[in-house]
VOVEX-23862 format. One line per 8 residues: number of its first residue (from 1); their letters; for each residue x, y, z of C-alpha. Coordinates in nm, 2 decimals. Layout:
# VOVEX-23862
NUM = A = X:Y:Z; ...
//
This chain:
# VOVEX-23862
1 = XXXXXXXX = 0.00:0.00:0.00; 0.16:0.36:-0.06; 0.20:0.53:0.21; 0.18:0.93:0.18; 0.21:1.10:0.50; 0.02:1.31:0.72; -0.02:1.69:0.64; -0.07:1.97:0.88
9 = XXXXXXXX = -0.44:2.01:0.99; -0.64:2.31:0.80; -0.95:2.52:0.80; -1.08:2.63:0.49; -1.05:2.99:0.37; -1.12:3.09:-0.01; -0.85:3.10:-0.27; -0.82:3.05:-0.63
17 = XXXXXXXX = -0.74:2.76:-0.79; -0.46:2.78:-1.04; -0.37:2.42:-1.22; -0.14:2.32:-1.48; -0.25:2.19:-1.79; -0.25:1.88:-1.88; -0.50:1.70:-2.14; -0.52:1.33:-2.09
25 = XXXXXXXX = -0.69:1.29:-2.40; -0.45:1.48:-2.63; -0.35:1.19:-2.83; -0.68:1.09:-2.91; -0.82:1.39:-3.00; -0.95:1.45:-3.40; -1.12:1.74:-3.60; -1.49:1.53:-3.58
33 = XXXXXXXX = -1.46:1.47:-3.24; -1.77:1.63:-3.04; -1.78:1.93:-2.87; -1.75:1.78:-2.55; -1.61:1.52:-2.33; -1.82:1.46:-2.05; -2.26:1.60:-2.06; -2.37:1.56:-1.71
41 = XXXXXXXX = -2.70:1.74:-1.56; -2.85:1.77:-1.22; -2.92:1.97:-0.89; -2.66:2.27:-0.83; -2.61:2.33:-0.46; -2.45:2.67:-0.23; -2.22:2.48:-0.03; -2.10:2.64:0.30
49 = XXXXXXXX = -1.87:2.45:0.51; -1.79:2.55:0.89; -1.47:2.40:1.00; -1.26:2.40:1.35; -1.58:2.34:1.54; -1.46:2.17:1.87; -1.81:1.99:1.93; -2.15:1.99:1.78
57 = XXXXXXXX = -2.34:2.29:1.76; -2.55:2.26:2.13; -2.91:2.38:2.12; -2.96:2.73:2.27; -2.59:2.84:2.23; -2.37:3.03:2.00; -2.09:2.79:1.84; -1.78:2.95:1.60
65 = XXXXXXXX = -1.59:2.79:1.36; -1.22:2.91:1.26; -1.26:2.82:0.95; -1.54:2.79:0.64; -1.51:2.82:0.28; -1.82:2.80:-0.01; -1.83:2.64:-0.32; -2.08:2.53:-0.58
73 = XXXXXXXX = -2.23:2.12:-0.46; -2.42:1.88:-0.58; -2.33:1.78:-0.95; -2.12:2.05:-0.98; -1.90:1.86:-0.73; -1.81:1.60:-1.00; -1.84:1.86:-1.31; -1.56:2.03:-1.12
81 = XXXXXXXX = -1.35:1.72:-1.08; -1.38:1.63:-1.43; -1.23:2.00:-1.59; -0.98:2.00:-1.33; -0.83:1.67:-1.48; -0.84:1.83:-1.81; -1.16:1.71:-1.96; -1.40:1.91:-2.17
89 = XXXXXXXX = -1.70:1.94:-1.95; -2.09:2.10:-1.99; -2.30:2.09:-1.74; -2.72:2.18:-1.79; -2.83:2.28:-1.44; -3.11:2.49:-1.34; -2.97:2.84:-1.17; -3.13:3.04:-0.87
97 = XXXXXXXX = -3.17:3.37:-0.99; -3.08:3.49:-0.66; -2.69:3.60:-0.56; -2.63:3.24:-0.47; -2.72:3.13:-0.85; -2.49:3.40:-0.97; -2.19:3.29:-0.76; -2.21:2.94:-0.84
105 = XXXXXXXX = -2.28:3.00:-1.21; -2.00:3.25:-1.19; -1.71:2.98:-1.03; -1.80:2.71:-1.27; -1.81:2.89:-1.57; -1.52:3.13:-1.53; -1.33:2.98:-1.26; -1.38:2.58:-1.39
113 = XXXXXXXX = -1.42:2.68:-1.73; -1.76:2.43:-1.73; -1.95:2.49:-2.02; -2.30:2.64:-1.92; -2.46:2.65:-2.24; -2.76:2.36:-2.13; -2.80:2.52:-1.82; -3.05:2.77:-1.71
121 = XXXXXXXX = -3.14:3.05:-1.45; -3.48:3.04:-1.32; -3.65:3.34:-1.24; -3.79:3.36:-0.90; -3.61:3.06:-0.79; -3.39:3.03:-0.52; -3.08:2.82:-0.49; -3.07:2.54:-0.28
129 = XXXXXXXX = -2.82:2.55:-0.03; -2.61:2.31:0.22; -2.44:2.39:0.51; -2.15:2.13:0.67; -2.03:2.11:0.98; -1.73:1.91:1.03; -1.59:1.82:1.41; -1.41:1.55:1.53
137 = XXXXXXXX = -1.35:1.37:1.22; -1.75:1.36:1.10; -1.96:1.62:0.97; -2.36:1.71:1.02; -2.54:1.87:0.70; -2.85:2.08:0.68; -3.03:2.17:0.33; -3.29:2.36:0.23
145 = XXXXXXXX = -3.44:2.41:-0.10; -3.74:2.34:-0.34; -3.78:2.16:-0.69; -3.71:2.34:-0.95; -4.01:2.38:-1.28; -4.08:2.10:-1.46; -3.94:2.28:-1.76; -3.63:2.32:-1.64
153 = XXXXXXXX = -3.50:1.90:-1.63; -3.22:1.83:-1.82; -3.28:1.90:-2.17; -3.42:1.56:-2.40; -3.13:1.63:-2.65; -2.82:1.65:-2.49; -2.52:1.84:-2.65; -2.26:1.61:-2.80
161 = XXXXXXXX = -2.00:1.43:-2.58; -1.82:1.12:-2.56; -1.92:1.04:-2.26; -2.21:1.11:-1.98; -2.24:1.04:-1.67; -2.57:0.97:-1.51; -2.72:0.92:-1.16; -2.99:0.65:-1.22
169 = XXXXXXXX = -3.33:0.66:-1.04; -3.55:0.34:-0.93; -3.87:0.33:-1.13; -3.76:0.60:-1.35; -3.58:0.66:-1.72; -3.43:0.98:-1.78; -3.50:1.06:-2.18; -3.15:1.23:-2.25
177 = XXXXXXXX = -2.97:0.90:-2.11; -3.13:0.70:-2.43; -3.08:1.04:-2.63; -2.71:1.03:-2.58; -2.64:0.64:-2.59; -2.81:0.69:-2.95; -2.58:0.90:-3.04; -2.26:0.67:-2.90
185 = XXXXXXXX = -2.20:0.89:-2.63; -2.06:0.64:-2.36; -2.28:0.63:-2.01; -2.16:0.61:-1.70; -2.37:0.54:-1.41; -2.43:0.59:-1.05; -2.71:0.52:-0.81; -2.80:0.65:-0.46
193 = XXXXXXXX = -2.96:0.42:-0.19; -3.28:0.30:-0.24; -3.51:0.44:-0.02; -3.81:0.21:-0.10; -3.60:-0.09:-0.02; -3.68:-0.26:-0.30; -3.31:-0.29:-0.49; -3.48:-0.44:-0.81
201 = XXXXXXXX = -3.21:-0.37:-1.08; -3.53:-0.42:-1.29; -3.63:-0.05:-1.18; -3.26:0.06:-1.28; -3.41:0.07:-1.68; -3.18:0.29:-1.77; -2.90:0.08:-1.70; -2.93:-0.10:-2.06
209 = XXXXXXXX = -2.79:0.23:-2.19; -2.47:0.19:-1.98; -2.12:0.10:-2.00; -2.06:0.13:-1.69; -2.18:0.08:-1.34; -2.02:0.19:-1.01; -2.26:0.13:-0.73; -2.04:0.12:-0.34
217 = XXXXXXXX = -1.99:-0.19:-0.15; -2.34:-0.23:-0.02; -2.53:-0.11:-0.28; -2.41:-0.38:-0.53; -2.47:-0.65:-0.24; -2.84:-0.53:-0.23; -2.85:-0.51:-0.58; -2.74:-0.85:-0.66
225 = XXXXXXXX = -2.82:-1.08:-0.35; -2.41:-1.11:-0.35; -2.28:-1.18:-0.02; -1.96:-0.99:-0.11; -1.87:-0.72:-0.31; -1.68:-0.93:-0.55; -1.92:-1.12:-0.65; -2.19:-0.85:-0.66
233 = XXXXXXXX = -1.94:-0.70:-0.96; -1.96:-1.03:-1.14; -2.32:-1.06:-1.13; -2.32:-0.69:-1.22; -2.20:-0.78:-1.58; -2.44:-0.95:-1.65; -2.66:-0.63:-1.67; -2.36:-0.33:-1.78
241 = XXXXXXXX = -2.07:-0.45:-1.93; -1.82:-0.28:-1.70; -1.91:-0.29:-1.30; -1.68:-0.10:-1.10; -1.79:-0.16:-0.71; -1.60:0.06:-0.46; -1.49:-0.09:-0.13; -1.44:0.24:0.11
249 = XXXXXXXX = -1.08:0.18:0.29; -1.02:-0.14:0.07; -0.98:0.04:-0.22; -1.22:-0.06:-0.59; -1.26:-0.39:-0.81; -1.40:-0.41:-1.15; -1.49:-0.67:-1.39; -1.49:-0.59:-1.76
257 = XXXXXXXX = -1.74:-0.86:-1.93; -1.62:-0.76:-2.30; -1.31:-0.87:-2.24; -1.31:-1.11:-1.93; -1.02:-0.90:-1.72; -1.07:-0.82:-1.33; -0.89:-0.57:-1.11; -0.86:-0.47:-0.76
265 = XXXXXXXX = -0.64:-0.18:-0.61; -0.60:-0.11:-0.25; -0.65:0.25:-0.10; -0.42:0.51:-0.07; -0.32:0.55:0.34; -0.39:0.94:0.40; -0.53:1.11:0.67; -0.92:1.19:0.61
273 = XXXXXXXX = -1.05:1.50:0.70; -1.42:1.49:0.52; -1.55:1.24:0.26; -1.77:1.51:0.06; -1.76:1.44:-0.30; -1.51:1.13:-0.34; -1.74:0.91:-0.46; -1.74:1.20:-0.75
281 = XXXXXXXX = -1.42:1.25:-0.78; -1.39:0.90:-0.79; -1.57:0.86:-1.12; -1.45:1.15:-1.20; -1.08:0.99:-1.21; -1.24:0.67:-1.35; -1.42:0.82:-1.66; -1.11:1.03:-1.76
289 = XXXXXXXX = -0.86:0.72:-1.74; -1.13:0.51:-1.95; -1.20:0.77:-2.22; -0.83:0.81:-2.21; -0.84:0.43:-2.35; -0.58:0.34:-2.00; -0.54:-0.03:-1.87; -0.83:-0.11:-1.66
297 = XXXXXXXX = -0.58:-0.15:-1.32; -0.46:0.22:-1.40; -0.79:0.36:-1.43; -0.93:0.20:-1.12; -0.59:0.32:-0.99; -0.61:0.70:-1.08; -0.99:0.68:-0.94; -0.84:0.58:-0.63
305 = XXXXXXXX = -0.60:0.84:-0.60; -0.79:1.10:-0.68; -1.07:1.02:-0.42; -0.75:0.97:-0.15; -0.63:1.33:-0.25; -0.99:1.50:-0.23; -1.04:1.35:0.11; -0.71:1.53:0.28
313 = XXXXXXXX = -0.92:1.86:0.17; -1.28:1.99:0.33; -1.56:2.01:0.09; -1.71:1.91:-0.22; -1.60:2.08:-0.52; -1.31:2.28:-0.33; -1.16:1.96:-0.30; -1.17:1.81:-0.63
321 = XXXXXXXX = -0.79:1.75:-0.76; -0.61:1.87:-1.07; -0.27:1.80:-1.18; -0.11:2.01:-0.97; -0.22:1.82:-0.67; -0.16:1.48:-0.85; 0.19:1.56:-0.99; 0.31:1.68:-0.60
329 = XXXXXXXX = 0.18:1.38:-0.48; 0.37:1.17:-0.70; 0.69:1.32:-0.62; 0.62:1.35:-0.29; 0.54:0.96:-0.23; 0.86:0.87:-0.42; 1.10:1.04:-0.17; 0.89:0.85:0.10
337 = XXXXXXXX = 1.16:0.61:0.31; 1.06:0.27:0.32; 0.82:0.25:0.04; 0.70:-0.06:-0.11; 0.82:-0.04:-0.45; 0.55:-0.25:-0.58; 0.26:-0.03:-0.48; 0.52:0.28:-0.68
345 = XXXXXXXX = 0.51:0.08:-0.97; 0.09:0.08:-0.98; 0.13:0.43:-1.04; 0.40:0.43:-1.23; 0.17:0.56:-1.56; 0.14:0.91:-1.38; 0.54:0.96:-1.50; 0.43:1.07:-1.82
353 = XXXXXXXX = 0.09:1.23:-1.74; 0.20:1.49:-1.47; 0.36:1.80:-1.51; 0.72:1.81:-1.46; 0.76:2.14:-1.25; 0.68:2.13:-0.86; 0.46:2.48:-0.86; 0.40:2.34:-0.46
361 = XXXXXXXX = 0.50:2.13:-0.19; 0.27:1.85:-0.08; 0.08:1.77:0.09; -0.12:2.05:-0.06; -0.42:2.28:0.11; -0.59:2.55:-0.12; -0.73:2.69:0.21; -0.56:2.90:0.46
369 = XXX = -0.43:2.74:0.81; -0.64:2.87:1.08; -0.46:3.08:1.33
//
C-alpha cells in the first residue's frame, strides 16, 4: 500500500485555484470529435462548510468555527472534478436567480471553465443551499431548498459528448440518457440508496444504456443478492458490461465482461479529513482514465487516487484535484523512506501524465491554516 504521510491540519479559507495543464486525452483527439467530453445534468447546490468546530453545535448556544469556505455542490462537485483533470466538461443545471445562483454559475463557468450552455437560470427561484459542519473527524449537513419547474429537467437532446455520466433513479428513465447512448455517447452510471427498499435492478431501466456501473460496496450486495462485493461486480455484468464496485478503505474492483479482465487496487493511506464528494471525484478519475483508453488496473488506480487526494481537503468541489495536486503527490510519495516499490510501480503511468515542475510542496491545502 503507498504510504503518503500526514499533512498539517487546515481550516478552509477561499482561494483560487490555479492548475497546470495537462489533457489526458490529447493523443486521441480528432477534428470530428464532439464538442464535449463529459454531458452531465443535475441539482446545483451553495455549499457552505464551517470548519474548527470543537463539538456539535449545542441547542440554545452560540458555536464559532475558525474556518469555512463556499463552493458550488451537488453535480457540480463532479463537473468540477472532471475539468480540473483536463476534460472538456458542460453541465445543464437549473440556476437560482438569486446572488447564490450568480456565484455558483460565476465559479464554474469562469473559474472551472464548465460549459454552461444547457443550463439555465430560473427566475424567481432560489438556490438550494447546504451547510456542513465538520468536528471530530464527522460532519452534520443541513439543506434547504425546493424543486425546480418541470421545464427546467435536463434537456431531451443533450449536447454532443463522448461520454455522460448519469445518476440512475429506481422506477424512472431519464429521456436524455437514451438520447445520448443513441448517439454513441458512452454512459456512465451511478445510483443513490434505495429508499423504498426494494433494490430491483429491474427499476434501474436505464441501466441497458450503460457502460458502466459503479454502485459502493453495499449497494451492489443489495443489488445482486451477492454476499460480497466481489461477486456482486460479477453478477453486475451480466446487466452493464463494466461494473466497478467501490470498497471504502479497501480500495475498488472491476470486472470488464467484454473482455473477461478483473482488477482490484487497494486505498491510498492518507489522513481523512471529510469524505464530501469522493465518490465523485472518484468517477470523476475513473471516466477520464477510460476515455483516455488506459489499462483497466490504472484507471481504477487514478480513481483511487484521486478520491485519497480530495479526502485530505474539506468540501465538495473545493476539493476536487487537478494535476497540480496529483503531480506533487507523485513526487512526494517517491521520496517517501521505506516504500513498497510494488505499490510505486501501480502508479507508475502518472510519470508521463504529470507535469514536470513542482509549482507546490505537498501535501497540498488551497485553504488558509487557521490561526
Amino acid at each position: 500500500m503507498i504510504v503518503s504521510g500526514k499533512g498539517p491540519s487546515y481550516d478552509i479559507g477561499e482561494t483560487g485555484h490555479c492548475q497546470a495543464q495537462v489533457d489526458p486525452l490529447a493523443a486521441l483527439r480528432a477534428p470530428d470529435d464532439p464538442p464535449w467530453d463529459v454531458y452531465l445534468t443535475g441539482p446545483v447546490f451553495l455549499d457552505i462548510i464551517f470548519t474548527g468546530l470543537d463539538s456539535a453545535p449545542v441547542r440554545g448556544t452560540e458555536s464559532w468555527a475558525r474556518g469555512m469556505g463556499s463552493s458550488p455542490g451537488g453535480v457540480a462537485n463532479m463537473a468540477t472534478a472532471l475539468a480540473r483533470l483536463g476534460l472538456k466538461t458542460s453541465l445543464a443545471a437549473a440556476f437560482g436567480s438569486d446572488h447564490y445562483g450568480e456565484y455558483c454559475w460565476d465559479a464554474l463557468e469562469q473559474g472551472e471553465g464548465i460549459d454552461l450552455s444547457p443550463s439555465r437560470t430560473v427566475s424567481g427561484w432560489h438556490s438550494p443551499v447546504t451547510v456542513s459542519m465538520a468536528y471530530e473527524g464527522e460532519r452534520t449537513m443541513v439543506s434547504h431548498g425546493h424543486e425546480p419547474p418541470p421545464e427546467e429537467a435536463a434537456p431531451d437532446c443533450p449536447p454532443r459528448a463522448r461520454a455522460a455520466v448519469a445518476s440512475l433513479v429506481p422506477g424512472k428513465r431519464a429521456p436524455w440518457i437514451t438520447q445520448a447512448a443513441s448517439e454513441g455517447t458512452r454512459i456512465f452510471a451511478d445510483v443513490g440508496w434505495d429508499e423504498t427498499g426494494a433494490w430491483d435492478l429491474a427499476g434501474l431501466a436505464d441501466l441497458e444504456h450503460c457502460e458502466a456501473f459503479l454502485p459502493n460496496a453495499q449497494e451492489a450486495m443489495r443489488y445482486t443478492g451477492a454476499s460480497c462485493p466481489r461477486e456482486a461486480a460479477h453478477a453486475l455484468t451480466a446487466h452493464v458490461p463494466l461494473a466497478v464496485v467501490t470498497l471504502g478503505a479497501e480500495g475498488a474492483y472491476a470486472v470488464d465482461r467484454r473482455t473477461g479482465e478483473t482488477a482490484e487496487v487497494p486505498a491510498i493511506a492518507v489522513e481523512a479529513l471529510d469524505p464530501t464528494g469522493a465518490g465523485d471525484v472518484f468517477v470523476a478519475g475513473f471516466v477520464t482514465g477510460t476515455l483516455a483508453g488506459w489499462p483497466l488496473a490504472d484507471r481504477l488506480a487514478f480513481a483511487g487516487l484521486t478520491a485519497a487526494l480530495s479526502v485530505q481537503e474539506f468540501g465538495g468541489s473545493l476539493s476536487a484535484p487537478g494535476w497540480s495536486e496529483i503531480g506533487a503527490w507523485w513526487r512526494k510519495v517517491q521520496s517517501v523512506e521505506g516504500q513498497d516499490p510494488t505499490a510505486l510501480r501501480r502508479y507508475g503511468f502518472l510519470a508521463d501524465l504529470v507535469p514536470t515542475e513542482q509549482a507546490r510542496p505537498w501535501p497540498l491545502r488551497r485553504f488558509r491554516r487557521s490561526a
